[in-house]
C-alpha positions as CSV (number, residue, x, y, z in Angstrom):
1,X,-4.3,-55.3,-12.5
2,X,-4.7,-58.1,-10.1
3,X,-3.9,-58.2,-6.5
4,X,-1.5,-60.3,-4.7
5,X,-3.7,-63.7,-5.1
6,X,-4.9,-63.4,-8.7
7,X,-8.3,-61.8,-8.4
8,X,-8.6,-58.7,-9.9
9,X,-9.3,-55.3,-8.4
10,X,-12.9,-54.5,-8.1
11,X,-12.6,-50.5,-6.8
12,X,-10.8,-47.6,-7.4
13,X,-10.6,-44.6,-5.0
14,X,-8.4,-41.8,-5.8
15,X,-7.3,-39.7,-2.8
16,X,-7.0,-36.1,-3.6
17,X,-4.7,-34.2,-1.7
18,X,-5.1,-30.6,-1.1
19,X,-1.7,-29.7,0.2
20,X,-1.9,-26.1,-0.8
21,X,-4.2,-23.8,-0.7
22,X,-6.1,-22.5,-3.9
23,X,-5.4,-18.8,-4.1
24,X,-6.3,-15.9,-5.8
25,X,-4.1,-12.9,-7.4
26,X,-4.0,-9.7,-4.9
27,X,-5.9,-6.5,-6.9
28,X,-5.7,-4.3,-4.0
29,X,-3.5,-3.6,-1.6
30,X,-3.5,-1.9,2.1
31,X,-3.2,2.2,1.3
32,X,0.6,3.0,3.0
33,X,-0.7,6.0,4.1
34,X,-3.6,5.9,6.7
35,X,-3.9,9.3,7.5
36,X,-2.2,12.4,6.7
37,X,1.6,12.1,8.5
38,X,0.5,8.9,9.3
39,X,2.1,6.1,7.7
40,X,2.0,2.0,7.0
41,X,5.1,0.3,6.3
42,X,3.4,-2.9,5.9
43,X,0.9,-2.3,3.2
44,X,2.8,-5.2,1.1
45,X,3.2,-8.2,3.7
46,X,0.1,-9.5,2.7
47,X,1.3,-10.2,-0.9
48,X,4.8,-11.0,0.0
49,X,7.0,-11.1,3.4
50,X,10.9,-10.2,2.7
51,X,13.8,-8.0,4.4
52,X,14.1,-6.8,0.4
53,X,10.3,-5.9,-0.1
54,X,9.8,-4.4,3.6
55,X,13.1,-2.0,2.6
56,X,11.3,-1.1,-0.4
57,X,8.5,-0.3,1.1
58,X,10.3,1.9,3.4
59,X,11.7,3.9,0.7
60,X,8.7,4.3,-0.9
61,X,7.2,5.8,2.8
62,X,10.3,7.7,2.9
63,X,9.3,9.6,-0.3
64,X,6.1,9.3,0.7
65,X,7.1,11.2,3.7
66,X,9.2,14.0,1.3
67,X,6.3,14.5,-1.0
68,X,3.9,15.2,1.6
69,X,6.3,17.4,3.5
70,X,7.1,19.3,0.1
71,X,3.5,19.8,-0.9
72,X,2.9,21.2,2.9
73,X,5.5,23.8,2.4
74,X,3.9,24.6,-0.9
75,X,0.7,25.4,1.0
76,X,2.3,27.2,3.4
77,X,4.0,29.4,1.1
78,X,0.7,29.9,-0.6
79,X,-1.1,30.7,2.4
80,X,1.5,33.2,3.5
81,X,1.7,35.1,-0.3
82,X,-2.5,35.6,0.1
83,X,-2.0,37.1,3.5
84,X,0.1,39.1,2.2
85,X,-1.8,40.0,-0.8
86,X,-4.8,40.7,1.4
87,X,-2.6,43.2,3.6
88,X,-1.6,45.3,0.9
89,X,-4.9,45.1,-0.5
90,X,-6.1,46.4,2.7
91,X,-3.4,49.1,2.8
92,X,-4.3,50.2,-0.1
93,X,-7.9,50.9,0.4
94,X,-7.0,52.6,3.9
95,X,-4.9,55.0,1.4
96,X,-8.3,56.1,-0.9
C-alpha cells in the first residue's frame, strides 16, 4: 500500500469501536411477588421491555393473585375445621 505520492505507509492504527455494550445472560430475575398480596408486574423489564411481555407478566400476577387467594381459603377452611374439632372435643370432656 502506498499513499497518494508513492511512499509507502509506515503505521497502522486500528480504531476499535465499541458501539454496543458487552453483556451478559440474565440468571435471575426480580421475585413478582414482594410481599404476601403484594405484587410486581415488572419483574421482567429488565430482560426485555414489550406491551406482549408486560401482558404476560400480568397474567402470570393474575394467577399469581388466584393461587394465593385459593391457598388462603384453604387455610381458612383449615383453621375453621380445628376450631371446630377443638369445640367438640371440649364438649365432650364437659359430658364425662
Amino acid at each position: 500500500m502506498t499513499q497518494e505520492g508513492g511512499h509507502p505507509i509506515s503505521w497502522y492504527y486500528p480504531k476499535v469501536w465499541h458501539s454496543y455494550p458487552y453483556e451478559h445472560p440474565r440468571v435471575t430475575f426480580e421475585d413478582p411477588e414482594l410481599a404476601r398480596g403484594f405484587y410486581y408486574t415488572s419483574g421482567i423489564e429488565s430482560f426485555i421491555s414489550t406491551m406482549e411481555t408486560s401482558a404476560l407478566m400480568g397474567m402470570n400476577v393474575a394467577q399469581l393473585i388466584v393461587d394465593d387467594f385459593q391457598e388462603r381459603e384453604a387455610e381458612l377452611k383449615t383453621g375453621v375445621e380445628e376450631v371446630v374439632q377443638v369445640v367438640l372435643e371440649e364438649e365432650v370432656v364437659a359430658e364425662l
